[in-house]
Biopython code that builds the backbone (N, CA, C, O; Angstrom):
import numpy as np
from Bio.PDB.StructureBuilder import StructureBuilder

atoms = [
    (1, "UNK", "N", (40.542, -5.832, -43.145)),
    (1, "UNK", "CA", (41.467, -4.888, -42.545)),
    (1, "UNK", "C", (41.508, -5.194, -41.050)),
    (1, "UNK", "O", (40.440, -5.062, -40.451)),
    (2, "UNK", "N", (42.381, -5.511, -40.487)),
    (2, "UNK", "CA", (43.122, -5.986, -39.081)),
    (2, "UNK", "C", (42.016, -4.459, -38.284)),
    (2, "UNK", "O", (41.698, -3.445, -38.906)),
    (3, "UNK", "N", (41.723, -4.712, -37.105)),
    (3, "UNK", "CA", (41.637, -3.820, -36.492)),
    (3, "UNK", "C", (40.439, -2.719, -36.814)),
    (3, "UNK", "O", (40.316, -1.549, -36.452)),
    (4, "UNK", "N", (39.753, -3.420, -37.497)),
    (4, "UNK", "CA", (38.596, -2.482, -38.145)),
    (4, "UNK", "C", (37.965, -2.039, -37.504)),
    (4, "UNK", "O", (38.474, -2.348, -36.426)),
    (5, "UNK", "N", (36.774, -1.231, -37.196)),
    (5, "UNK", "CA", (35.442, -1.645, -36.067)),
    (5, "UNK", "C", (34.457, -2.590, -36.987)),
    (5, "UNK", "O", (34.586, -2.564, -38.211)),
    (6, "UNK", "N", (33.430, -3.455, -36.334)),
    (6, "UNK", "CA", (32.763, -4.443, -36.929)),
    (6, "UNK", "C", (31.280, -4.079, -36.158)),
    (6, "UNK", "O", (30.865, -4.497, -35.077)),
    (7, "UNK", "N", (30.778, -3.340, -36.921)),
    (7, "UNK", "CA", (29.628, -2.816, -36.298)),
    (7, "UNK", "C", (28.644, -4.396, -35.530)),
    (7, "UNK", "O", (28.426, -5.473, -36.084)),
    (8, "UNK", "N", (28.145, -3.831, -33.781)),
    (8, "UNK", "CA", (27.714, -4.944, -33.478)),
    (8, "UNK", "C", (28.534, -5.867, -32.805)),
    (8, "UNK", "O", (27.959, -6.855, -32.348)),
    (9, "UNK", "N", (29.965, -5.751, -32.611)),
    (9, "UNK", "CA", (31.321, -6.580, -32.509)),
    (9, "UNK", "C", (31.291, -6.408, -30.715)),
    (9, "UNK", "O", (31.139, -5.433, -29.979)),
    (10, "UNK", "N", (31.460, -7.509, -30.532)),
    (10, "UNK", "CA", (32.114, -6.725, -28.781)),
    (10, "UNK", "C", (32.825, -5.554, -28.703)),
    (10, "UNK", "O", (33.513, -5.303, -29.692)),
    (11, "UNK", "N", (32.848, -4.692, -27.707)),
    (11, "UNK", "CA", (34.023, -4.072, -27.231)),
    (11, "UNK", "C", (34.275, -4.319, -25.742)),
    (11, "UNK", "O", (33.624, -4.310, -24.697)),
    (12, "UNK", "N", (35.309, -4.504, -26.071)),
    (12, "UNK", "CA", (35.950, -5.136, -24.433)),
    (12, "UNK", "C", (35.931, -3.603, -23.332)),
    (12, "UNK", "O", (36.364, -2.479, -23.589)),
    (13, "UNK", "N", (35.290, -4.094, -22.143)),
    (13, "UNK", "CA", (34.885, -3.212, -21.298)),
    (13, "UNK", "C", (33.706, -2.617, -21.210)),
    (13, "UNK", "O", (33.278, -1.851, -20.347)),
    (14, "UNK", "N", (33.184, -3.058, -22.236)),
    (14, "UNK", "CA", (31.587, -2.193, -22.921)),
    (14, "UNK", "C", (30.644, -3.158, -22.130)),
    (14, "UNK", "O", (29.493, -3.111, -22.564)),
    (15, "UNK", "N", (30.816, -3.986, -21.130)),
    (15, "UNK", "CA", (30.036, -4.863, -20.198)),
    (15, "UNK", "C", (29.093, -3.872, -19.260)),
    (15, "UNK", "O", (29.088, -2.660, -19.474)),
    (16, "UNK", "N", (28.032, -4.666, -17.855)),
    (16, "UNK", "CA", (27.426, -4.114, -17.393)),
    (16, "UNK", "C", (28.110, -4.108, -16.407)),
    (16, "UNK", "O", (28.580, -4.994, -15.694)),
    (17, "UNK", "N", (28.166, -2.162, -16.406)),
    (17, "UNK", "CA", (29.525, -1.766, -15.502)),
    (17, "UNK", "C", (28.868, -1.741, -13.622)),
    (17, "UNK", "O", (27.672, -1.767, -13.333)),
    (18, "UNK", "N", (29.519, -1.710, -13.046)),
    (18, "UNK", "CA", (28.963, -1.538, -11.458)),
    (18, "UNK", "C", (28.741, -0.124, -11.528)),
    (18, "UNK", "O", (28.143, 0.018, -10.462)),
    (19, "UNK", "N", (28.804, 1.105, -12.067)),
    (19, "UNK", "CA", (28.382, 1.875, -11.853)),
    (19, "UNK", "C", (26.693, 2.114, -12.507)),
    (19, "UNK", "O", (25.740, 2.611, -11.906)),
    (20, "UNK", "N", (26.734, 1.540, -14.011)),
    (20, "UNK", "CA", (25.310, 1.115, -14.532)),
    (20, "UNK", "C", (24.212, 0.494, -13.593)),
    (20, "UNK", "O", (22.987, 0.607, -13.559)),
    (21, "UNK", "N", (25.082, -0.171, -12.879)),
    (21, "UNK", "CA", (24.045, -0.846, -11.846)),
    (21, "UNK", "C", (23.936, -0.462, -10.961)),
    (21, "UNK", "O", (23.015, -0.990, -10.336)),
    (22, "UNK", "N", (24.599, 0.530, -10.300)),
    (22, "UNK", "CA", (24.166, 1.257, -9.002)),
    (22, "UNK", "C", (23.326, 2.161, -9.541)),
    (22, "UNK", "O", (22.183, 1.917, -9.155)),
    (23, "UNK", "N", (23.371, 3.075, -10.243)),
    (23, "UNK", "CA", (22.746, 3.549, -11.024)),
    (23, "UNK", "C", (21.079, 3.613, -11.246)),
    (23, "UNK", "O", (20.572, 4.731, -11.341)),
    (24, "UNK", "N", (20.174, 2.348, -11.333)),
    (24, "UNK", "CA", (19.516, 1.572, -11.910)),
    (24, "UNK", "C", (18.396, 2.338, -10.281)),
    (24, "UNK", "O", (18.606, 2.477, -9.076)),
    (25, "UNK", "N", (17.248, 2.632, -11.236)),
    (25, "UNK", "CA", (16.137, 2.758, -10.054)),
    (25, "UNK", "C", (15.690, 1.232, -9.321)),
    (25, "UNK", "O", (15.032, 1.421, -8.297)),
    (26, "UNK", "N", (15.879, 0.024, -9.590)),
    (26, "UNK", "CA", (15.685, -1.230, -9.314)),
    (26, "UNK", "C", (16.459, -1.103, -7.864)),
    (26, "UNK", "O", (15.965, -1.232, -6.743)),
    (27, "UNK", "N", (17.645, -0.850, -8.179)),
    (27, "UNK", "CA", (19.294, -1.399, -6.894)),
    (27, "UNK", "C", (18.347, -0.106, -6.254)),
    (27, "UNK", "O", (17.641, -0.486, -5.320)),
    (28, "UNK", "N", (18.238, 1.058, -6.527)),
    (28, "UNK", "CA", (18.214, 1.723, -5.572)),
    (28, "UNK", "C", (16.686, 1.742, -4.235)),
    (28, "UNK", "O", (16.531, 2.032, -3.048)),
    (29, "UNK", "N", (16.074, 1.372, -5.083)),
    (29, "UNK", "CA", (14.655, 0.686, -4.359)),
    (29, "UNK", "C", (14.397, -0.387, -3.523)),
    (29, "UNK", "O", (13.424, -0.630, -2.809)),
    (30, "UNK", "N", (15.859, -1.243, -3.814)),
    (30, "UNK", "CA", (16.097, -2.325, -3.454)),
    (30, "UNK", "C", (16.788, -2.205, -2.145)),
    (30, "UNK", "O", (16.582, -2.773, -1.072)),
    (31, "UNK", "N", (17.827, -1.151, -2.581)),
    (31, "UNK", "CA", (18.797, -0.867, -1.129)),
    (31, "UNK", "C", (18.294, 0.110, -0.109)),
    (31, "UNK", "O", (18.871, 0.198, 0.974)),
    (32, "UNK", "N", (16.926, 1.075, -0.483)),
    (32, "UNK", "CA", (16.563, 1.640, 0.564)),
    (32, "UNK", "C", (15.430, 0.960, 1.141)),
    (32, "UNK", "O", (15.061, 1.549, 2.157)),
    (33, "UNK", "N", (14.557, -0.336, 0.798)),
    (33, "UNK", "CA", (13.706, -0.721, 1.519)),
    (33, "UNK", "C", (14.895, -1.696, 2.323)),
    (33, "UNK", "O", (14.663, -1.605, 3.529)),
    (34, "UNK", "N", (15.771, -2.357, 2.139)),
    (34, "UNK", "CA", (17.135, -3.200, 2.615)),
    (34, "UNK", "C", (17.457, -2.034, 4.292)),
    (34, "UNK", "O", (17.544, -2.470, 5.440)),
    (35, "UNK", "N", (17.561, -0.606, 3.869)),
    (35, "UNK", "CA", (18.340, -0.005, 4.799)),
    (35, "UNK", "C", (17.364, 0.542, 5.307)),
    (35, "UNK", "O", (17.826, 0.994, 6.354)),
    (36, "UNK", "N", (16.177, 0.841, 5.262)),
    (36, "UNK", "CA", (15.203, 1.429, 6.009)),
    (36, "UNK", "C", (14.545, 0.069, 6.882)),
    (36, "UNK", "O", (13.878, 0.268, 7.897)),
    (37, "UNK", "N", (14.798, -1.239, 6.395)),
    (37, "UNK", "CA", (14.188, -1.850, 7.247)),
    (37, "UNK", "C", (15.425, -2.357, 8.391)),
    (37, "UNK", "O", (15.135, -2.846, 9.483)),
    (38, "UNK", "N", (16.986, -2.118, 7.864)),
    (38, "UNK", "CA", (17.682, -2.067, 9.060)),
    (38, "UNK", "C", (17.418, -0.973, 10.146)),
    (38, "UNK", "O", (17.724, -1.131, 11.328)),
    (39, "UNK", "N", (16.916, -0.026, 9.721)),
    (39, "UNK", "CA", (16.957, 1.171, 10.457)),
    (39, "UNK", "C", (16.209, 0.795, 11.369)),
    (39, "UNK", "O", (16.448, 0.810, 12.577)),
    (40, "UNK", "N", (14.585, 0.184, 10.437)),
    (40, "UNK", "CA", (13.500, 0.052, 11.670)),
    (40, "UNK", "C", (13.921, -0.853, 12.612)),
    (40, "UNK", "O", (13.405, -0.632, 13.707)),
    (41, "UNK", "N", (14.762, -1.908, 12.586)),
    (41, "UNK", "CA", (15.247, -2.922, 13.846)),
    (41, "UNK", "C", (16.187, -2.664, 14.635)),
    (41, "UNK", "O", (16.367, -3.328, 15.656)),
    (42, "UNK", "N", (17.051, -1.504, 14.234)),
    (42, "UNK", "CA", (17.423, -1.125, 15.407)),
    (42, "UNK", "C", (17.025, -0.081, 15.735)),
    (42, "UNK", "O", (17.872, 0.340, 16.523)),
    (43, "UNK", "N", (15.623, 1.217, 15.551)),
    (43, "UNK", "CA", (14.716, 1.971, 16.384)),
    (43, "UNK", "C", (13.845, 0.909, 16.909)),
    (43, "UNK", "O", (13.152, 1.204, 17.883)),
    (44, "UNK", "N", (13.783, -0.025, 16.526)),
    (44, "UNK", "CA", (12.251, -0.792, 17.168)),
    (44, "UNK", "C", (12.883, -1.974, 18.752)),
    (44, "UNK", "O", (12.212, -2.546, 19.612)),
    (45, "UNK", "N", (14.495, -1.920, 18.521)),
    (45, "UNK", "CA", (15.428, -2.189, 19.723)),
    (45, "UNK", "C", (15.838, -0.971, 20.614)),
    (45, "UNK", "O", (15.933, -0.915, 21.840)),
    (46, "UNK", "N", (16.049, -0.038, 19.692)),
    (46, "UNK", "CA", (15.796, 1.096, 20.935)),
    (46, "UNK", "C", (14.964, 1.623, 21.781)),
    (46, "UNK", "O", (14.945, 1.781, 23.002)),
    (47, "UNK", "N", (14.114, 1.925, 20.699)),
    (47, "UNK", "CA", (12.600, 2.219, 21.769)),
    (47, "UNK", "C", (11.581, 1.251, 21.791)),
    (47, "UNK", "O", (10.459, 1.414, 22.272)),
    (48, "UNK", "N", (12.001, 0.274, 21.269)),
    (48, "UNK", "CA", (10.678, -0.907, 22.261)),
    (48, "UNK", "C", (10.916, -1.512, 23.673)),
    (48, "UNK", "O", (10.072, -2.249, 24.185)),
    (49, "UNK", "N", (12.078, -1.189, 24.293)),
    (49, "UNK", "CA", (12.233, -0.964, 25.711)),
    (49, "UNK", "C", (10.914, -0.036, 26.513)),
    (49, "UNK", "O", (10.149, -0.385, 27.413)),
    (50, "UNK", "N", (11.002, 0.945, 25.949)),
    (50, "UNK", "CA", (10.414, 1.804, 26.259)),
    (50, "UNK", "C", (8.380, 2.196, 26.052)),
    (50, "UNK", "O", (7.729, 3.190, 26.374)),
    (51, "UNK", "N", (7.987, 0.946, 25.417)),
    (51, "UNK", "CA", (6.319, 0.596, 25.084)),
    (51, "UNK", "C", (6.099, 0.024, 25.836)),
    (51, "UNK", "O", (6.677, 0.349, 26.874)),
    (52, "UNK", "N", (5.398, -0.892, 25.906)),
    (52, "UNK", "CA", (4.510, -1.838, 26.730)),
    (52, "UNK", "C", (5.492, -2.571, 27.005)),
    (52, "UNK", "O", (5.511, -2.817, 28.211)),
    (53, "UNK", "N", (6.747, -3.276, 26.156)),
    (53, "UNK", "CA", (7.228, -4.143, 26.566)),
    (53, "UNK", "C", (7.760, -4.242, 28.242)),
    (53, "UNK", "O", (7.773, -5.294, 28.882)),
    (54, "UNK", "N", (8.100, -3.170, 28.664)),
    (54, "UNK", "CA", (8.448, -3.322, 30.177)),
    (54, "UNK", "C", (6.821, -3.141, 31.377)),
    (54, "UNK", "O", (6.877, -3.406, 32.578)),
    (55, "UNK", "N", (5.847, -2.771, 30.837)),
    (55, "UNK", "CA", (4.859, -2.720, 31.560)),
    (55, "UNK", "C", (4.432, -4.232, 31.331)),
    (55, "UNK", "O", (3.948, -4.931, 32.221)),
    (56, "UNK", "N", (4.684, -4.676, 29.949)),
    (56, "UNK", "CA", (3.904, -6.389, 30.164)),
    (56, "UNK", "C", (4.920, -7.080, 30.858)),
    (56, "UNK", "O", (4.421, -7.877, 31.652)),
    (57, "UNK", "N", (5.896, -7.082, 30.863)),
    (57, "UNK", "CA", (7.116, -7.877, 31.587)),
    (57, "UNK", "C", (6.657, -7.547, 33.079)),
    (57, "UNK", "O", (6.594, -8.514, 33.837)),
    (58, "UNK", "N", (6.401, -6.560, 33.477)),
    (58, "UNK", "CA", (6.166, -6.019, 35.429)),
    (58, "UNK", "C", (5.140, -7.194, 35.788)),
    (58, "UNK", "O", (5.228, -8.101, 36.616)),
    (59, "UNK", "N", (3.952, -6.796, 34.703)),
    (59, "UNK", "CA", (2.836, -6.892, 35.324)),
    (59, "UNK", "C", (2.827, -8.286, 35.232)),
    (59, "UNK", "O", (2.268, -8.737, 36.233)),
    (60, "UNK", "N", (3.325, -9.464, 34.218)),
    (60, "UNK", "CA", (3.689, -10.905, 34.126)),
    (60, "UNK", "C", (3.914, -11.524, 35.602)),
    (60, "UNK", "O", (4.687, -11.037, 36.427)),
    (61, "UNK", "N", (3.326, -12.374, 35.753)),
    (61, "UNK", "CA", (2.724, -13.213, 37.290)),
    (61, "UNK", "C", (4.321, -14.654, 36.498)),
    (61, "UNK", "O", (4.306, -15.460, 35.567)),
    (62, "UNK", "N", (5.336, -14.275, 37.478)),
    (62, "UNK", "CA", (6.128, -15.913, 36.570)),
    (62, "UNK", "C", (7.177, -15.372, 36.886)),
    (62, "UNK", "O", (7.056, -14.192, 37.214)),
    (63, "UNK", "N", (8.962, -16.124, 36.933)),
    (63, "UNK", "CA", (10.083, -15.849, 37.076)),
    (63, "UNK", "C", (10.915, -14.780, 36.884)),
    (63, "UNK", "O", (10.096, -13.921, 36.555)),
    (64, "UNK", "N", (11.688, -14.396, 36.870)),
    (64, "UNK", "CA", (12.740, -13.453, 36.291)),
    (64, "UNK", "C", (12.872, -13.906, 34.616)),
    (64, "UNK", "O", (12.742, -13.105, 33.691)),
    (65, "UNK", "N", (13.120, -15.176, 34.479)),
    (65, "UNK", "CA", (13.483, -15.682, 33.049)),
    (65, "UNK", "C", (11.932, -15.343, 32.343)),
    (65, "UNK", "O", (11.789, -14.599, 31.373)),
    (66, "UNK", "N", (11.230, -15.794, 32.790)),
    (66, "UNK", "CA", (9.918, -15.444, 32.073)),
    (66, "UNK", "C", (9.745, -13.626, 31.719)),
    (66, "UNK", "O", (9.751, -13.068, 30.622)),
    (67, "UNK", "N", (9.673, -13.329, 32.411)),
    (67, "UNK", "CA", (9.438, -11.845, 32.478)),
    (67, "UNK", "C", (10.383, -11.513, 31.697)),
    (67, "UNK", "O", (9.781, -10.971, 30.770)),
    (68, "UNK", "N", (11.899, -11.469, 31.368)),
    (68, "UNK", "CA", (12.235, -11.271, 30.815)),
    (68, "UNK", "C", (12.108, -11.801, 29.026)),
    (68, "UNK", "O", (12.178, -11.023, 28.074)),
    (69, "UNK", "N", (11.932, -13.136, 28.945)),
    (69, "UNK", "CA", (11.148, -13.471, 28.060)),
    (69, "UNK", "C", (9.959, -12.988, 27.092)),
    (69, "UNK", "O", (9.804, -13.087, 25.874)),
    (70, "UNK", "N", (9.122, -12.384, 28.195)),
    (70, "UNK", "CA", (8.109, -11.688, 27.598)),
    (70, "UNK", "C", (8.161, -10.220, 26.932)),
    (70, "UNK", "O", (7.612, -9.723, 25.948)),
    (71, "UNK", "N", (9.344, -9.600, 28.206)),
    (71, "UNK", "CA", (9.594, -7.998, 27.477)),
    (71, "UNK", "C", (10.701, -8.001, 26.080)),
    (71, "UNK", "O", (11.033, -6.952, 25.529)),
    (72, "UNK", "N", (11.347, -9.818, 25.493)),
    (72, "UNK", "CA", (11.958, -9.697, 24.862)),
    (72, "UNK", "C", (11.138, -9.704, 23.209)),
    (72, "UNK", "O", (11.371, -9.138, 22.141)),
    (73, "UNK", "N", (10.127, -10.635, 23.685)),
    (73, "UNK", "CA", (9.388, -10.587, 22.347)),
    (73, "UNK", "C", (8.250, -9.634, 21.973)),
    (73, "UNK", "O", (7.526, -9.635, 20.977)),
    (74, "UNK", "N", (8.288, -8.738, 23.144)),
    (74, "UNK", "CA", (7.395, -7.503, 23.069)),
    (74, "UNK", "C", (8.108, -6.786, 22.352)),
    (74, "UNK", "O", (7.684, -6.341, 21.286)),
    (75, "UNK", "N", (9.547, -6.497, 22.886)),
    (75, "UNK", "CA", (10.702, -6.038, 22.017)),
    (75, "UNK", "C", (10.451, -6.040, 20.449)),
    (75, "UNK", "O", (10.175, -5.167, 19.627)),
    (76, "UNK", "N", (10.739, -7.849, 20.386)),
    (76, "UNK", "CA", (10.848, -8.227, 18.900)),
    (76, "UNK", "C", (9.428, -7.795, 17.748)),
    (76, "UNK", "O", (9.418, -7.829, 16.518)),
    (77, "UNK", "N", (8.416, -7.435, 18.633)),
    (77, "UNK", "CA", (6.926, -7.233, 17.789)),
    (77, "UNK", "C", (7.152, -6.013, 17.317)),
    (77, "UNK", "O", (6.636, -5.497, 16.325)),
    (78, "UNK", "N", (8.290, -5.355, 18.382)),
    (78, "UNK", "CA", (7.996, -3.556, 17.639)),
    (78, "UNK", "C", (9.019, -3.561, 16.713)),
    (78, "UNK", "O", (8.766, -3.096, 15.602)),
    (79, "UNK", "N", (10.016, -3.949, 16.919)),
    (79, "UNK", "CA", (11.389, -4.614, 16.051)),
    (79, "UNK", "C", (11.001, -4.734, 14.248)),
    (79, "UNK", "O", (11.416, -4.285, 13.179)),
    (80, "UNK", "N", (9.893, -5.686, 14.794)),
    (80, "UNK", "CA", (9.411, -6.260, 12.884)),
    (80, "UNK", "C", (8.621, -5.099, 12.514)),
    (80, "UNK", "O", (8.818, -4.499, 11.457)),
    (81, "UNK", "N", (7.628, -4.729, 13.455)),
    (81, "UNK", "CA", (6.474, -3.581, 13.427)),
    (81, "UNK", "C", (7.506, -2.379, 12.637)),
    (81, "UNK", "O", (7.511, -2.322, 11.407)),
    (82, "UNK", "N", (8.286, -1.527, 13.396)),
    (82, "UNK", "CA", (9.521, -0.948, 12.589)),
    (82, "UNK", "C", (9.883, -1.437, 11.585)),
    (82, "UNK", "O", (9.273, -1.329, 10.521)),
    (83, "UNK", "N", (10.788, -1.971, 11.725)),
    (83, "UNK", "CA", (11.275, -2.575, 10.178)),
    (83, "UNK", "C", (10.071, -2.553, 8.770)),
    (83, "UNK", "O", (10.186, -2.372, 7.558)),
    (84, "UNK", "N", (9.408, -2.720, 9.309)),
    (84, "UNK", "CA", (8.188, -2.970, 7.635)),
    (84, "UNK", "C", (7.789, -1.291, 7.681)),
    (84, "UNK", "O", (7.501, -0.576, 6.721)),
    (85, "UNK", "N", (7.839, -1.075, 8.522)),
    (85, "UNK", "CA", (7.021, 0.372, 8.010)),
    (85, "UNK", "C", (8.200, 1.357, 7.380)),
    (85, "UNK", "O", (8.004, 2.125, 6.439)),
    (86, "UNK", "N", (9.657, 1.162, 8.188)),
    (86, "UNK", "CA", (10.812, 1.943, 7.432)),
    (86, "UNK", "C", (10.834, 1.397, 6.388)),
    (86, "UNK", "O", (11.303, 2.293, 5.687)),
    (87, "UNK", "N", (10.656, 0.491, 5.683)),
    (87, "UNK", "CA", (11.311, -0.315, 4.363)),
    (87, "UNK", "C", (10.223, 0.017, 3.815)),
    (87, "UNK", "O", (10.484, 0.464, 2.698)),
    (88, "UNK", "N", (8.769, 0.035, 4.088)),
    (88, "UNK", "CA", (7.753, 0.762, 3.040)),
    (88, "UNK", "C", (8.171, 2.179, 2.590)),
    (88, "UNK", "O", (8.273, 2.589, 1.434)),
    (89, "UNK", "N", (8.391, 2.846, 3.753)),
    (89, "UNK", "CA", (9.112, 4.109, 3.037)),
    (89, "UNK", "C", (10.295, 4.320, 2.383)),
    (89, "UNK", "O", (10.417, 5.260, 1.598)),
    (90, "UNK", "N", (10.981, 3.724, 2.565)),
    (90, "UNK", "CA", (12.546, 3.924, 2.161)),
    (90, "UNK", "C", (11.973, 3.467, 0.539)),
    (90, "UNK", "O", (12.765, 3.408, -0.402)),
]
sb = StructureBuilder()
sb.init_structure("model")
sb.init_model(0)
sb.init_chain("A")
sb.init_seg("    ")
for serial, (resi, resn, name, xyz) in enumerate(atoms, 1):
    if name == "N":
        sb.init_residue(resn, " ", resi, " ")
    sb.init_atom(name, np.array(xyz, "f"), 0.0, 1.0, " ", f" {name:<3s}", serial, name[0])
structure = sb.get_structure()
């Protein structure tokens, strides 16, 4: 019979839908350690101005380029430092 159901048979559309997969405790574990560790890099660019990084940059014996150099990767330590600890929580 044309048109039967065929138990087991495809049904067209019956695929893994994007909402199934947003869905999924996996994506969502996935996308908040993803967005909590964006979060932490740009709090750890906001306020790592504001740590040591500008007291080690002062107190640095060396150029303008240097000094700046130094308060950039003081920057970048709190940057990653953030980032891992938001993405553990998220």
């Amino acid at each position: 019979v044309p048109g039967a159901a065929v138990p087991g048979a495809a049904v067209p559309g019956a695929g893994l839908s994007i909402e199934t997969l947003t869905e999924s405790c996996v994506f969502k574990s996935g996308l908040s350690a993803v967005a909590g560790a964006g979060l932490g890099v740009f709090f750890g660019l906001l306020f790592g101005g504001y740590s040591n990084a500008v007291d080690e940059a002062v107190d640095f014996k060396g150029s303008t380029r240097q000094k700046l150099g130094v308060g950039f990767r003081s920057a970048a330590r709190a940057m990653g430092s953030y980032a891992k600890s938001f993405s553990a929580f998220g």
